[in-house]
N, C-alpha and C positions, 0 to 999 in steps of 0.2 A: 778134624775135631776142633771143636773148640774151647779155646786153652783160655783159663784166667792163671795171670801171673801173679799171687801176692806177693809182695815183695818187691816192683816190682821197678821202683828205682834205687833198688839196691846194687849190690857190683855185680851178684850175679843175674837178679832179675832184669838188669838192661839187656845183659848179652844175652838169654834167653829171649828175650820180648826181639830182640833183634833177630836172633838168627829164627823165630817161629815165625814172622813177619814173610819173610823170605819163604817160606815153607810152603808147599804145592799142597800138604795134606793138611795142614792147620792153621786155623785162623787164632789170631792171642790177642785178649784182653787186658791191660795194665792195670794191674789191682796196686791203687796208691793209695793215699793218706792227705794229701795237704793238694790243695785246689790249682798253685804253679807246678806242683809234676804233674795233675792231669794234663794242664794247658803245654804242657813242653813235649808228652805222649800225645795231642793229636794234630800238634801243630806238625808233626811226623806222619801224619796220617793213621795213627796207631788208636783201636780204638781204647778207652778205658773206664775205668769207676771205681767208686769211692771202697774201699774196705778199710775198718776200724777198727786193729785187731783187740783194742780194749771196750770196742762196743757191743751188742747185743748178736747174739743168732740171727735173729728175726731180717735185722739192715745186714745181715750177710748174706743170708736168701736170697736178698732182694737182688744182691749186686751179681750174685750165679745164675739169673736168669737166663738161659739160653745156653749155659757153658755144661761142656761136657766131659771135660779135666780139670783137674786144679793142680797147679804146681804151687809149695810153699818153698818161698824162699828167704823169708822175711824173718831178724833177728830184732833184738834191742840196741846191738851196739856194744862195742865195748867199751864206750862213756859210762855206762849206765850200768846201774847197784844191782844186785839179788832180785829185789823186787820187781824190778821193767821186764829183767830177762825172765821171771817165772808169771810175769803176766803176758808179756809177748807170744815168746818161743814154747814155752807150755801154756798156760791158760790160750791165748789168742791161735796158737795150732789148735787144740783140742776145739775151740770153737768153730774154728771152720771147715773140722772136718764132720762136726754136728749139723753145721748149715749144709755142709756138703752132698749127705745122707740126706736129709730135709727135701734139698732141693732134686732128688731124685741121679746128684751125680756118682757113678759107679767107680771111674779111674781121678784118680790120687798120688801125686811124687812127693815126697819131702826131701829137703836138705837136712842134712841129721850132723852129726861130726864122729869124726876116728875116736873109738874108742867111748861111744857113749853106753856101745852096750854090755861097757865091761866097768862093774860097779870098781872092781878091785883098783882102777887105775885112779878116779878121781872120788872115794870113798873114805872112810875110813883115815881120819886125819893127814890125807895123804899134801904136804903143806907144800912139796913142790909144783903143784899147778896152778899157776897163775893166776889163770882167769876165775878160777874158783868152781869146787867140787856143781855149786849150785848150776852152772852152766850146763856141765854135765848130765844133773838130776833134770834140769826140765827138756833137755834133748830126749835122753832116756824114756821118761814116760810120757810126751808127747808119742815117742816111735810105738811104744805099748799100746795105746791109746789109740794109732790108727789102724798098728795089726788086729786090735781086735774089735774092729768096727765094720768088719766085713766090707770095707770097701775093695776096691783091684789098686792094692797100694804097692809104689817100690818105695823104699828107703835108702838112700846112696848118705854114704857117709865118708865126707873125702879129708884129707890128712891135710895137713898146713898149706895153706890158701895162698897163691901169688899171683901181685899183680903183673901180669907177663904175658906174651904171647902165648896164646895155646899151639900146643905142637900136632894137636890130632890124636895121639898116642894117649895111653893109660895101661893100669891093673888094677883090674877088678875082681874083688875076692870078698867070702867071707868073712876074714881076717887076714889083712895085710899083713907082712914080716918083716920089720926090719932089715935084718942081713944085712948090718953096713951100709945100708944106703940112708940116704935121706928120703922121708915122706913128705913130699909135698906135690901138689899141683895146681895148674893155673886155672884161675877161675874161669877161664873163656872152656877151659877142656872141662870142669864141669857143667858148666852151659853145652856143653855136646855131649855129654853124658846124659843130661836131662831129654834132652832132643830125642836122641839116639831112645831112650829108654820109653817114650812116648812113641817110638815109629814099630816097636815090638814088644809085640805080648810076653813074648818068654821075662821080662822083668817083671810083669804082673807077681804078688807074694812073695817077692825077693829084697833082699837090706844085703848088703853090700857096701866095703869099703872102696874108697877110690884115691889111686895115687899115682903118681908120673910112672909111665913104664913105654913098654915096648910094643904093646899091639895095638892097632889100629883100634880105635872107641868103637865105631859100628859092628866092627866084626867082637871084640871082647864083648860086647855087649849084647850079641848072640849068643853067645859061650859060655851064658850063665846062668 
């Protein structure tokens, strides 16, 4: 297939855009923003194009010519206010999964986060979360937004991100459990999440959390 990356010099969008490079089944597009990561994506041989996630449908069309997945992976940052992240991560998802549809494409991944689709956790004045309830809300109804767009979407939403070796390993579930441990995983093993989630159907209509564990990514990733 062929894969457009938004996102896609982001942390996890590079390890994606690299490990789908490699890939016998897939060819990947680097969907950037600023004119030196195009030049840095093809001076890799990688090919890529513009996406604007505060511009129009129409130049998002334009940039899905020929692609046949869309991976999002693309956030605001955690620099940045209320407003980037509810134009970004929600408004700029919900628009590419409009140009997506547009352009005639059927499969769809997003990155989502732990616990987006649980109002209760970052709701309701809930003042110990950090990053703020709004992060939450436009995760959330981005993920609404592409379930019910009839696209072939999975949703992986993985628990506290690090920057670290991937170990291969994960758990994948519809609700991860604490139990004492800590949730977290490395962004390279959701970059093989993504992969992996791209090379089998059975994740097609599936959201799922994702966190450091014990089985092997491909094979969990069957198993769901």
């Amino acid at each position: 297939m062929n894969v457009l990356v938004i996102g896609a010099n982001g942390q996890i969008g590079q390890i994606v855009v690299d490990k789908l490079k490699n890939h016998d089944a897939h060819d990947v597009v680097a969907g950037v923003r600023k004119e030196d990561q195009k030049k840095a994506f093809e001076n890799k041989d990688i090919k890529s194009t513009f996406i604007d996630l505060e511009g129009s449908i129409e130049d998002m069309e334009k940039a899905m010519e020929n692609v046949e997945a869309v991976v999002f992976s693309a956030g605001s940052g955690g620099d940045t206010g209320a407003d980037k992240t509810m134009m970004i991560d929600f408004d700029g998802a919900v628009k590419s999964i409009e140009a997506a549809k547009n352009a005639g494409i059927k499969r769809y991944i997003i990155v989502s986060a732990v616990n987006a689709d649980n109002r209760e956790y970052w709701s309701y004045n809930n003042e110990e979360i950090s990053i703020g309830g709004y992060y939450f809300a436009a995760k959330h109804y981005a993920d609404v937004w592409l379930k019910n767009s009839g696209l072939d979407y999975t949703i992986i939403r993985p628990t506290l991100l690090l920057n670290e070796q991937g170990t291969g390993k994960a758990e994948l579930a519809e609700n991860v459990k604490q139990e004492g441990k800590k949730l977290e995983i490395a962004r390279e093993d959701v970059a093989n999440i993504i992969v992996a989630s791209l090379d089998h159907d059975n994740t097609i209509g599936k959201s799922f959390d994702a966190t450091g564990g014990e089985d092997d990514i491909d094979e969990a990733v069957k198993k769901l």
